[in-house]
C-alpha positions as a Markdown table, in Angstrom:
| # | Residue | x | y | z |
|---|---|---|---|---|
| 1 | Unk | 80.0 | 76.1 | 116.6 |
| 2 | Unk | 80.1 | 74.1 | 119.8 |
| 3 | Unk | 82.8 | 74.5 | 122.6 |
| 4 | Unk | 85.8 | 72.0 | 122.1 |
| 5 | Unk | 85.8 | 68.9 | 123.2 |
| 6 | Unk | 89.8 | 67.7 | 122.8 |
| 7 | Unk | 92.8 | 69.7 | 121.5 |
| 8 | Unk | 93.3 | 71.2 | 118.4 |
| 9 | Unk | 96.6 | 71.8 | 115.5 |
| 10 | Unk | 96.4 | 75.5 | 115.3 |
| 11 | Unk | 98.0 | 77.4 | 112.6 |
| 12 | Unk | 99.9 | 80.7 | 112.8 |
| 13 | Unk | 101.2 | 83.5 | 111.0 |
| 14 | Unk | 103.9 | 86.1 | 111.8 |
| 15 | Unk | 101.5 | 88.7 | 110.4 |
| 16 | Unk | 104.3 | 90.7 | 108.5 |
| 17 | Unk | 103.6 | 89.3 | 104.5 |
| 18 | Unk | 100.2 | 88.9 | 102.9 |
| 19 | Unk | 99.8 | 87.4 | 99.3 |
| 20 | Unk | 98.1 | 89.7 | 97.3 |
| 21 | Unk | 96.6 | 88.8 | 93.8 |
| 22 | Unk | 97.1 | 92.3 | 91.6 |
| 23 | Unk | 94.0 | 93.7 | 89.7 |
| 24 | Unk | 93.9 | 93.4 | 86.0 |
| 25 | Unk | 95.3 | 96.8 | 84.4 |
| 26 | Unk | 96.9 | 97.6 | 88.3 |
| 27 | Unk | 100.7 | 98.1 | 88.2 |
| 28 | Unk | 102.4 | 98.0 | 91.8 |
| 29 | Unk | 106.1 | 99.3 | 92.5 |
| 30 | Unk | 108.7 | 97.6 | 94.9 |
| 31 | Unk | 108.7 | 99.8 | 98.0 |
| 32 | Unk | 105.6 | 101.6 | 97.2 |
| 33 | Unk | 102.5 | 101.7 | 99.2 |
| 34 | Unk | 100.0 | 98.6 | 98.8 |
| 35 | Unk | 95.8 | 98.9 | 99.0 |
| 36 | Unk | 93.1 | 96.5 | 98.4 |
| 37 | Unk | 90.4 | 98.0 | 96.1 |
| 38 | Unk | 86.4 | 97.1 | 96.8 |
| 39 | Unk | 87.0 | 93.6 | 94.9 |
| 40 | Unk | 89.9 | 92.4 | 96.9 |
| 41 | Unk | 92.7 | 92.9 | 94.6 |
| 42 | Unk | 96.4 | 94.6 | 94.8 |
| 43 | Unk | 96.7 | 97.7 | 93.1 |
| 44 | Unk | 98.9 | 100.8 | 94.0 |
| 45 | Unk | 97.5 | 102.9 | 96.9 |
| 46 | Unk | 96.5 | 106.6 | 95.9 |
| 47 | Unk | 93.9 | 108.9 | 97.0 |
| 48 | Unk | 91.1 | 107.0 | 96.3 |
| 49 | Unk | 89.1 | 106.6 | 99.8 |
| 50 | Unk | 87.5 | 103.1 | 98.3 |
| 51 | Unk | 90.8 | 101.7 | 98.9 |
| 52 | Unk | 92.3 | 100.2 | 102.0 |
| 53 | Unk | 96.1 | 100.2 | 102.8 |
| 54 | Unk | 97.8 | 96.8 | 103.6 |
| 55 | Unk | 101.4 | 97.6 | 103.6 |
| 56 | Unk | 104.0 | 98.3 | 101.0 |
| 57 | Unk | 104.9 | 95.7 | 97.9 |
| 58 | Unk | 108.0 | 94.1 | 98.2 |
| 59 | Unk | 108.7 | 93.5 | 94.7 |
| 60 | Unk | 107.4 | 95.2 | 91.3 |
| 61 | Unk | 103.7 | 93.7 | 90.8 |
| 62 | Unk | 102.5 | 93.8 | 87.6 |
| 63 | Unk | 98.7 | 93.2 | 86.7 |
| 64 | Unk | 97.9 | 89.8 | 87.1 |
| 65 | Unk | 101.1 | 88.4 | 89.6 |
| 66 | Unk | 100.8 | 87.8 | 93.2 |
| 67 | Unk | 103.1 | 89.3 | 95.0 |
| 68 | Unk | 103.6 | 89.5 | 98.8 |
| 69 | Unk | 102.9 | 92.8 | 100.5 |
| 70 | Unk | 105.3 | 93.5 | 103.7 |
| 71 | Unk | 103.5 | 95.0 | 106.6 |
| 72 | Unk | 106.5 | 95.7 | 108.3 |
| 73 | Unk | 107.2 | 100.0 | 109.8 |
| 74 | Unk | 108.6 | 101.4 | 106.4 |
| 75 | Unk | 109.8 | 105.4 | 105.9 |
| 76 | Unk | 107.6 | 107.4 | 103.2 |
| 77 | Unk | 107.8 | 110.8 | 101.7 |
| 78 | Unk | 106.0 | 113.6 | 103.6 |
| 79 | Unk | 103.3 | 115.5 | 102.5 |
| 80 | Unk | 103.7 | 119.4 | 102.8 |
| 81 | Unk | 102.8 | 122.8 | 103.9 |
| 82 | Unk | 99.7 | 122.3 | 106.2 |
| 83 | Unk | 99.3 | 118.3 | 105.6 |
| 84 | Unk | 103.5 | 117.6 | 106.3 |
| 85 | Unk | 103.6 | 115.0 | 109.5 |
| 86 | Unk | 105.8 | 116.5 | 112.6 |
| 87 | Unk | 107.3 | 114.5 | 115.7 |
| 88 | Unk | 103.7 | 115.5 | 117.0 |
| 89 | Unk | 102.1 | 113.7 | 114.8 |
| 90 | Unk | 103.4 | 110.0 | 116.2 |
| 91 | Unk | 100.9 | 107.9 | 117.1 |
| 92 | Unk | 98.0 | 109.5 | 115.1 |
| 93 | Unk | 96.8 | 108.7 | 112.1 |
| 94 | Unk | 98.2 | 109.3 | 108.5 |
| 95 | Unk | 97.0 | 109.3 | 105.0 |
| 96 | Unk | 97.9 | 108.4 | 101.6 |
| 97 | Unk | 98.4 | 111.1 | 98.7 |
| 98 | Unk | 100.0 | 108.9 | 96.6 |
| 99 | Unk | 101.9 | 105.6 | 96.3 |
| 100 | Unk | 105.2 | 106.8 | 97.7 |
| 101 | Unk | 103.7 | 110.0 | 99.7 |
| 102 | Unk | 101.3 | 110.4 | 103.3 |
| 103 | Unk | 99.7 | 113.3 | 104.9 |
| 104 | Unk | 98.2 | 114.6 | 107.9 |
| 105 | Unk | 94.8 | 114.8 | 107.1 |
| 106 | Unk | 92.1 | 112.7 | 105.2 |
| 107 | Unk | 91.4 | 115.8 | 103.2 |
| 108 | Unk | 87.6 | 115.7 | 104.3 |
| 109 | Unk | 88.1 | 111.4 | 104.1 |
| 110 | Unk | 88.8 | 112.0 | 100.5 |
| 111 | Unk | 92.2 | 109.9 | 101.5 |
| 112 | Unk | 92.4 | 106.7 | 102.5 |
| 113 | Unk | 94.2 | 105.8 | 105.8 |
| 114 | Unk | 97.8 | 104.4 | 105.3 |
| 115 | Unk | 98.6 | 103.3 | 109.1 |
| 116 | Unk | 100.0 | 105.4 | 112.0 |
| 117 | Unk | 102.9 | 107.7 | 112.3 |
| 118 | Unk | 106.1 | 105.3 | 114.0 |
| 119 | Unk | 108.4 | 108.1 | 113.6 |
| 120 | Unk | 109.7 | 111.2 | 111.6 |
| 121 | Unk | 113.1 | 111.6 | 110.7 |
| 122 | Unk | 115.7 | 112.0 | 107.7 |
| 123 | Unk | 114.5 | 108.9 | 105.9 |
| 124 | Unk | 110.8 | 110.2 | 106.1 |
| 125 | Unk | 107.6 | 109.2 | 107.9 |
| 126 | Unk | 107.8 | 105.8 | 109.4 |
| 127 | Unk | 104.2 | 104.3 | 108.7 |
| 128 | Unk | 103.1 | 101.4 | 110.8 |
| 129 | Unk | 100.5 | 99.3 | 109.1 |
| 130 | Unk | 99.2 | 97.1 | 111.5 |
């Protein structure tokens, strides 16, 4: 493509929502975590490492709808014994066990990567997904 040569309308996005179409047979659930599988298509996340993590559904997203995913810092449960997510662990890396639950560890990349570690508190691990 060859340098401008006059101005341009340029478009923007916040960056918080995506539209995601839901795979046939998928089944999302409001506040639960949101992945992309190979094709492109919502479905819950889990630990599947073919998937990639966009952020949490907003609303129930049954197979077929499309919903908008929010990929704004949201608490989830926290994984336990060795793969539980301490104060340490803000700023690194965390990974999905299931839909609702992240980890410390990939379990040997086994787990796909759900965002990194905001916080830790009462409410649970903050997960930011950008």
């Amino acid at each position: 493509m060859a340098a401008l040569t006059a101005g341009r309308r340029v478009f923007t996005r916040l960056g918080n929502f995506l539209s995601v179409a839901m795979a046939a047979g998928a089944q999302g659930f409001q506040g639960g975590l949101a992945a992309l599988n190979p094709a492109g298509n919502g479905v819950a996340a889990s630990a599947s490492n073919t998937l990639k993590v966009v952020g949490w559904f907003t609303v129930d997203a049954p197979a077929g709808s499309t919903v908008d995913v929010c990929k704004d810092i949201a608490p989830f449960a926290n994984s336990t014994a060795g793969d539980a997510i301490s104060k340490a662990d803000i700023g690194a890396d965390c990974y999905v066990v299931d839909d609702q639950t992240v980890a410390k560890t990939s379990n040997s990349n086994a787990r796909p990567r759900a965002g990194k570690v905001f916080d830790v508190d009462d409410y649970g691990v903050w997960v930011d997904f950008r």
